[in-house]
C-alpha positions in Angstrom: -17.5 -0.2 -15.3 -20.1 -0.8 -13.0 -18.5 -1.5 -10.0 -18.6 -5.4 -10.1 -16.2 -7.6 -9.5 -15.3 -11.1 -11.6 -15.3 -14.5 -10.3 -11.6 -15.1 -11.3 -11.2 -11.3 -9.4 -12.7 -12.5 -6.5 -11.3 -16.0 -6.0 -8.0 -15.3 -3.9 -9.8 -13.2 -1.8 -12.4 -15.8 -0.7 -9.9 -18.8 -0.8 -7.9 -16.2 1.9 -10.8 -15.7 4.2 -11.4 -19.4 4.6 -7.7 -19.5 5.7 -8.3 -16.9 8.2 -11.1 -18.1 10.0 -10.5 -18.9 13.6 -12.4 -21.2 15.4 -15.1 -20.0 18.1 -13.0 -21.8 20.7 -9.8 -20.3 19.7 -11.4 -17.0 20.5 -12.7 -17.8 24.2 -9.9 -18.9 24.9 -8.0 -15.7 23.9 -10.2 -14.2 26.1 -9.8 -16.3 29.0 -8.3 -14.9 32.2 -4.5 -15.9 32.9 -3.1 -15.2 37.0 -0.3 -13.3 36.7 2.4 -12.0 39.3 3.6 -8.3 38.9 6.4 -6.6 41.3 4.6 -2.9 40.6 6.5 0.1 43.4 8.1 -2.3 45.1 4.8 -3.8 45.8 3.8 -7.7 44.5 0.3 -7.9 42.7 -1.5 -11.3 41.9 -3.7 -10.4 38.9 -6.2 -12.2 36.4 -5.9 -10.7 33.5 -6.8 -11.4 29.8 -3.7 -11.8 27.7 -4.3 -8.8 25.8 -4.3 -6.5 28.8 -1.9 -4.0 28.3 0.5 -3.1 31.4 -1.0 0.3 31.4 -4.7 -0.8 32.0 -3.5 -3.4 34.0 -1.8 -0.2 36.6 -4.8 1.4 36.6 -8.5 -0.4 35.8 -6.3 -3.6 38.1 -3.6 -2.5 40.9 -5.7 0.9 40.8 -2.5 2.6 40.0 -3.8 5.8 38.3 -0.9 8.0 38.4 0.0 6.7 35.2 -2.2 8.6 32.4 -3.8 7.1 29.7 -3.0 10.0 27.1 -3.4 8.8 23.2 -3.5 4.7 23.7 -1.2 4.2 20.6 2.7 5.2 21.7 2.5 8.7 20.5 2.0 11.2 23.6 4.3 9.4 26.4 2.3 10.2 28.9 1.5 6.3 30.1 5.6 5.9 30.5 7.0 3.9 33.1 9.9 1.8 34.4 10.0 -1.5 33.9 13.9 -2.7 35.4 14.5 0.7 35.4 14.1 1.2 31.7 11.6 3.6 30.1 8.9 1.7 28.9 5.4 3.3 27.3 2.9 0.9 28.8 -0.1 1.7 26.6 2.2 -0.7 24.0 3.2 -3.2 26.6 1.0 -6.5 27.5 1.5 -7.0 31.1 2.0 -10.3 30.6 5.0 -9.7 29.3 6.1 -8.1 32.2 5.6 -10.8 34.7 8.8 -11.3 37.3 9.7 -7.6 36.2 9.9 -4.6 38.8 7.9 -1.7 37.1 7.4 1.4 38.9 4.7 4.4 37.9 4.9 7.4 39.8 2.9 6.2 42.9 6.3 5.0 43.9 8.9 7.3 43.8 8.2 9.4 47.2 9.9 8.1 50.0 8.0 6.1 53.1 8.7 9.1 55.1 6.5 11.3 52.3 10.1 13.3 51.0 9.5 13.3 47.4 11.8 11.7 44.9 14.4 14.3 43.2 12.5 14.8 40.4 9.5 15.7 41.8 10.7 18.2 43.6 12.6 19.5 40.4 9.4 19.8 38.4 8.1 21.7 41.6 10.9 23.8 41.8 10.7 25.0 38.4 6.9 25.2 37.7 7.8 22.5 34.9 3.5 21.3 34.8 0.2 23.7 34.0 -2.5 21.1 33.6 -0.4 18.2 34.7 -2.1 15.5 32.4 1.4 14.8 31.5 3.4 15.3 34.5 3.8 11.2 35.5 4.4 10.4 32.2 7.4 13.8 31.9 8.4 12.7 35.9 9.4 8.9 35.0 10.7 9.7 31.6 12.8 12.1 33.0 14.3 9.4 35.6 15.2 7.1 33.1 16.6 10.0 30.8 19.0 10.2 33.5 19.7 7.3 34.3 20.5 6.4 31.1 23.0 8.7 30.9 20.7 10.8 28.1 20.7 13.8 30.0 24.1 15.5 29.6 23.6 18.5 28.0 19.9 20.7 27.4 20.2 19.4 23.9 20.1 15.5 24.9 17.3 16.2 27.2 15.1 17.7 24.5 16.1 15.0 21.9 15.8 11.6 24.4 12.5 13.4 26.2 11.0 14.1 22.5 8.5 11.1 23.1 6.5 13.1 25.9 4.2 15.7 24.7 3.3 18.4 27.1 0.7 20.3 25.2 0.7 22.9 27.8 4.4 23.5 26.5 5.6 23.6 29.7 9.0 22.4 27.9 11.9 25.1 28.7 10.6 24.2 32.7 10.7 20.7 32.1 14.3 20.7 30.9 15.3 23.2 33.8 13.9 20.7 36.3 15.5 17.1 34.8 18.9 19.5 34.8 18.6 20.7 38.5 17.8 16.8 39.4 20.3 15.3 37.4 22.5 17.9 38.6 21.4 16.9 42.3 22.1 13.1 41.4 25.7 14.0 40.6 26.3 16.0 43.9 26.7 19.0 41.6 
């Protein structure tokens, strides 16, 4: 065979790329901006955004947010992970349109006015539980919601429901020390 391909070969695949083609229009308008309302650390942000912004490019290249890391853009690494109603959420895989009216909060957020920082912070001080701290947000608000989901009874849970964050300074055994001492500390242990 010479590599060529038959009429009656090629057919359904030519009568399927008529069917796929998209008007011109259909495209700009894809692309046109929307205003959006975002409740981000407590905070309310009026953006204008194109529908395919993701939440995590809308924290940081929008609200200038950066505390929240763009790590492997595709859901793997965890280190873009957030809250969103208090529920982990990986916002590299999250529009933010579809997180308009919701309260998301990155790491920016969790110190107190006063500058006291939030529990879990302090653990992950505490126990040296960073080295480069590329993935330290992403460990920080992962850890909250590991807790406050109630995934965090036991060194075993905490590996398994914190298995989504990749530290690949392996900074684990610290990073489990530190969501025990805060969860402990949430408990009034």
């Amino acid at each position: 065979m010479t590599g060529t391909v038959s009429a009656a070969a090629a057919a359904p695949l030519l009568t399927s790329a008529a069917k796929a083609e998209v008007p011109a229009a259909t495209h700009a308008k894809l692309r046109e901006a929307v205003a959006i309302s975002l409740r981000i650390n407590k905070q309310p942000y009026e953006l204008s955004l194109d529908t395919r912004t993701s939440l995590l490019d809308a924290l940081r290249d929008h609200a200038g947010l950066t505390g929240t890391k763009k790590g492997c853009d595709h859901g793997q690494c965890g280190a873009c992970t957030v809250l969103v109603d208090g529920k982990r959420v990986l916002s590299c895989l999250s529009f933010a349109v579809m997180n308009q009216g919701k309260e998301v909060m990155t790491v920016e957020g969790l110190a107190s006015s006063d500058g006291r920082l939030h529990p879990m912070q302090q653990a992950f001080i505490d126990h040296d539980a960073f080295q480069c701290g590329y993935c330290t947000p992403g460990q920080i608000m992962s850890a909250i919601g590991c807790v406050n989901e109630g995934h965090a009874n036991s060194e075993d849970d905490i590996r398994e429901f914190m298995s989504g964050n990749i530290c690949r300074c392996a900074a684990y055994p610290n990073i489990v020390a530190a969501i025990a001492q805060a969860r402990d500390q949430a408990r009034g242990a």
